[in-house]
N, C-alpha and C positions, 0 to 999 in steps of 0.2 A: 447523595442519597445511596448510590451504588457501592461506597466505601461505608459507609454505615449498615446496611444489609450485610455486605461480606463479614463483618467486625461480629457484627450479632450473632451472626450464622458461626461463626470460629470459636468464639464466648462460650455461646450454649454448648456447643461439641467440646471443648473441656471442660466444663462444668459438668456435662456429664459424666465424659471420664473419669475424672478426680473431682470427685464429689467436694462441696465448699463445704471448711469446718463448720461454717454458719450459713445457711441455706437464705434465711430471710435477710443476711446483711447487703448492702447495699453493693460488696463486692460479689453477692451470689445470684441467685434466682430472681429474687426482686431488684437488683441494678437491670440485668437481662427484660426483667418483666417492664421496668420503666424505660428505656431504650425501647425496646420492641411496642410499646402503648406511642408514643413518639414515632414508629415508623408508620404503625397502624394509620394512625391520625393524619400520617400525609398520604396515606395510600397507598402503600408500599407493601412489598410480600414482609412477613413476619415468617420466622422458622417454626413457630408452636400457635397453639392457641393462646391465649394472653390467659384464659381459665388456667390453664394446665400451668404456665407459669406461676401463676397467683397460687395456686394451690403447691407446687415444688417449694414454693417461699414463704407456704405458713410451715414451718418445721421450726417452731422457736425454741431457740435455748431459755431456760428458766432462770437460768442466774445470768443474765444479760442483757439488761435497758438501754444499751446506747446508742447513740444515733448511726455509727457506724460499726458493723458486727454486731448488731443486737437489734432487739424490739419495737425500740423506737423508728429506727432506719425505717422496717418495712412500715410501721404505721403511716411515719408521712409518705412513703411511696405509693400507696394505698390510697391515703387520701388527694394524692396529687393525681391518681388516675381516673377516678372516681369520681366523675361528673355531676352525676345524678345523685350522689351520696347513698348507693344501692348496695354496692359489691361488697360484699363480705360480712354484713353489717354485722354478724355476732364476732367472730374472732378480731374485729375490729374493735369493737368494744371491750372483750376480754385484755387488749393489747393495752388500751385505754386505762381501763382499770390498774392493770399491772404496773405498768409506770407510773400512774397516779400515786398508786400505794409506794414505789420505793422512793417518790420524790416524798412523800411525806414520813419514809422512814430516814430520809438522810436529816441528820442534828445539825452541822458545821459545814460548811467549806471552805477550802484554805487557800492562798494565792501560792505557797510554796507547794502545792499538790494538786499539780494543772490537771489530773487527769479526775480530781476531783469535782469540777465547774466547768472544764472545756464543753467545745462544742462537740468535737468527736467521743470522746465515752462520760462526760460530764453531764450535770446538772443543767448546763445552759441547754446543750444538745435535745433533751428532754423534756423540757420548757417547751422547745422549737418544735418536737413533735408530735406534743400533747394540741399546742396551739391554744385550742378552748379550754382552761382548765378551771374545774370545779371552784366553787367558793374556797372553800378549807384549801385545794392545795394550793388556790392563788394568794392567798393568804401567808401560806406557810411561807412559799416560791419570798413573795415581798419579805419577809422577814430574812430568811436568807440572804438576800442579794442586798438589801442596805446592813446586814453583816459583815457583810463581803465587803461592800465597799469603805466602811472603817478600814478591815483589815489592811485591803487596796492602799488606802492612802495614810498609813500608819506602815507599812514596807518597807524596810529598810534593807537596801541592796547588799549596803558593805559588810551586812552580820551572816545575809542567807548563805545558805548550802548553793542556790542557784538563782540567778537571777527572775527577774520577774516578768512573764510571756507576756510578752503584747502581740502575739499571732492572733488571726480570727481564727484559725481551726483549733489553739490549745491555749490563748491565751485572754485578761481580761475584755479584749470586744466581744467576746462569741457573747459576755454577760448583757453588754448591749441589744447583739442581735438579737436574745433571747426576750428582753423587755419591749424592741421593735415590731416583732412577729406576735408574740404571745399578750405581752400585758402592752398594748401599745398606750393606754390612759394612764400609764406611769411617769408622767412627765418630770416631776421632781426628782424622782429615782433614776431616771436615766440623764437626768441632767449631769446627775450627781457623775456618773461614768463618763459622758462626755467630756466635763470638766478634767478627771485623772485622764482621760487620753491626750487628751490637749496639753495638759500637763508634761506630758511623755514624749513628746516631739519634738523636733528641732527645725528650727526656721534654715531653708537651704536653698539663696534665692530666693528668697522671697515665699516661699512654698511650707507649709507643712510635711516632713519626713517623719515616718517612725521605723523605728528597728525593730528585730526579731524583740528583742529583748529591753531592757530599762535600764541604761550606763551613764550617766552624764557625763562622763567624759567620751564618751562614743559618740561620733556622730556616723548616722546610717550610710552606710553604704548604698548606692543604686542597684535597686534591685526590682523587679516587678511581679508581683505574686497576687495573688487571694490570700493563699494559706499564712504569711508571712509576708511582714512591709509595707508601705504606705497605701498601693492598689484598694488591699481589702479593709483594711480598716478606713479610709477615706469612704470605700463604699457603704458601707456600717451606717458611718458619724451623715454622710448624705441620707440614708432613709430617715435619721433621725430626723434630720432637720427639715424633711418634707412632712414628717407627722405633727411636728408642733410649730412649722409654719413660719420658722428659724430662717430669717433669710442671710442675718451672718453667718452663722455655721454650716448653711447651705455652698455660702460662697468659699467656705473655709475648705470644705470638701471638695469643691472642685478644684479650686488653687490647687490643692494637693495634686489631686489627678491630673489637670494641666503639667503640673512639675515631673511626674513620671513619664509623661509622653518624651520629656527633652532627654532621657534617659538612654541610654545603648542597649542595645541587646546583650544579656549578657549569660558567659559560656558557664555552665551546661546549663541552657535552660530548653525544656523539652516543649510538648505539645499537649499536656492535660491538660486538666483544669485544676487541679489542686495548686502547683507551682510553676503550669506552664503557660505557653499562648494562649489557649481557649479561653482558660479562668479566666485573664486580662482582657480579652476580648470582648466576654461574655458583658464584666460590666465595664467598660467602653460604650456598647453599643447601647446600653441599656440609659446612658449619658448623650443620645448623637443631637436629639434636639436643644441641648444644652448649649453645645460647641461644635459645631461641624468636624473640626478636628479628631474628638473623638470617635465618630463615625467611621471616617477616614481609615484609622489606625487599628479600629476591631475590623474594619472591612480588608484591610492590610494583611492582618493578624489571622484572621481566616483564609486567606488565600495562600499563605506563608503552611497552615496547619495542613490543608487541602494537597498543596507542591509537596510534603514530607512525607505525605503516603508511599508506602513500600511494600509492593509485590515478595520480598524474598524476606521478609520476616514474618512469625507466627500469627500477629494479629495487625499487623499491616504499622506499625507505629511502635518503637522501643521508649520505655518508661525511664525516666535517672531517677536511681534510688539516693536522695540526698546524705544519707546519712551512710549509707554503703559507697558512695560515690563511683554507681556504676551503672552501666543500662540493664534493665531485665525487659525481658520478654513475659509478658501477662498480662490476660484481659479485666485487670481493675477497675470501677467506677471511681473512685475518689481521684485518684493518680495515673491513670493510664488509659486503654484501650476503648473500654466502656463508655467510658466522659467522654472522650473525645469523637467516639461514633455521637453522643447524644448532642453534644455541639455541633457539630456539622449538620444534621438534622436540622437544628433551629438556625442555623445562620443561611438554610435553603428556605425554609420554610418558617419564619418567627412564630409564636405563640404567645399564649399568656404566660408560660413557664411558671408553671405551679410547682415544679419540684425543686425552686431558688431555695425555699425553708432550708434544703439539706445543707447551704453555702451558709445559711446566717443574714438572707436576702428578703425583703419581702417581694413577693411579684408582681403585685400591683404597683409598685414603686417605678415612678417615671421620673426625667429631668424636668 
């Protein structure tokens, strides 16, 4: 808790300094505002008042619904702090509306244009943070998403410009998580999804594996993430099969997850949650009554994140930028600093963890 207070305290004092392009994303004022509602709640000093925070993080950009850097972010962070269903209740509705309307102004989305349906600036993400959505746009949303999944399973790899995501954070599951969280009486339609992910996997051991991406001549490498790789979409295709009572696909899911525990550590892999220990830990633990093993291994995995705290950098924890392939110093929610104080948090103190929606999780989802 004392490395989560310091982290928040470091956050908010650059935040201040160098104001975030997007105040309400989940990297700005409302990541800080969720974190610090999380220390509140165990009793912990907070560095603001949680108003003041809530209010630095209604500053919405207009041209920007997504779930991270955008509108949606703060909606569910909003709603995940918001017990009583009290706090904000107009701009919360305003937020509401707004995304309502650009999901219903979107015509298409495409499997070659992840950033069109992902989880982080997509269709799905939005879904996620709507949750309740109107008639008309639930409506629309189902039209959409069995579009989509023609599309999905009519893809062909060897013609595209780029192959086809299978990450939860930008590729076909976040369409899952989205049918999970949001339209969860979509049984047929997310059959339909689970089906093409099943599809997309490779038997390794015995185990279902998936890759970043869709290569049949690929077979995935050992890796363990949320954002990318077997971890998070196992996690996915498990809430799935707890909502309609699937106890093959139940067991299918966890084989998988069993199959990543016999996996190595592997370099560089850092301490978020987006592609690091926390994320894997996060849902581990969230699996212990299933397997005691997986208990075991987030219990592991946390103690591992806890040992890597470091006095001589900015926010006590350096981030690997995967695609820059380097460490930065910065206190991000998705990928870095932020996450990782809000982890720790809950692996002292568990909760109900209402802010999973932001992963593509639901939180009342148990083993």
């Amino acid at each position: 808790m004392t490395i989560a207070e310091r982290i928040t305290t470091l956050a908010l004092e650059s935040l201040d300094a160098h104001p975030p392009r997007v105040p309400e994303s989940v990297d700005g004022f409302a990541g800080i505002l969720l974190v610090a509602e999380a220390l509140a709640r165990a009793g912990r000093a907070v560095p603001r008042a949680l108003r003041d925070l809530a209010r630095a993080a209604l500053v919405t950009a207009p041209d920007r619904d997504s779930l991270y850097e955008g509108r949606a972010g703060l909606l569910a962070i909003l709603d995940a702090i918001d017990r009583d269903g009290t706090l904000f209740a107009r701009p919360r509705a305003a937020l509401r509306a707004a995304i309502g309307d650009d999901l219903l102004s979107t015509v298409e989305i495409d499997p070659h244009v992840r950033d069109s349906y992902d989880l982080v600036s997509g269709v799905a993400g939005k879904v996620i943070a709507l949750r309740e959505l109107p008639d008309d746009v639930a409506a629309h949303v189902r039209g959409l998403f069995a579009e989509f999944a023609d599309r999905v399973a009519a893809f062909d790899s060897t013609v595209a410009e780029r192959p086809l995501d299978l990450g939860v954070a930008h590729g076909v599951p976040a369409v899952l998580a989205a049918l999970n969280i949001a339209l969860p009486g979509e049984r047929a339609l997310a059959r339909r999804y689970v089906d093409l992910l099943v599809a997309r996997s490779f038997d390794v051991d015995g185990a279902r594996r998936w890759d970043s991406h869709w290569d049949r001549g690929r077979v995935p490498p050992p890796r363990r993430a949320w954002c990318y790789q077997t971890v998070g979409v196992a996690a996915v295709l498990h809430d799935r099969a707890l909502l309609d009572g699937d106890d093959g696909l139940r067991a299918l899911a966890l084989d998988a997850l069993r199959g990543t525990l016999r996996e190595p550590e592997q370099l560089p892999w850092d301490d978020a949650l987006c592609h690091g220990r926390a994320g894997v830990a996060l849902i581990y633990a969230r699996l212990a009554d299933a397997d005691p093993r997986f208990g075991d291994e987030a219990a592991r995995l946390a103690r591992t994140v806890l040992e890597n705290y470091r006095d001589d950098v900015p926010f006590g924890y350096r981030a690997y930028n995967l695609v820059a392939k380097r460490e930065e110093d910065r206190p991000s929610f998705l990928d870095a600093a932020l996450g990782i104080a809000l982890f720790l948090i809950e692996a002292a103190r568990p909760s109900d963890r209402r802010w999973l929606p932001l992963f593509g999780l639901r939180p009342e989802a148990a083993s």
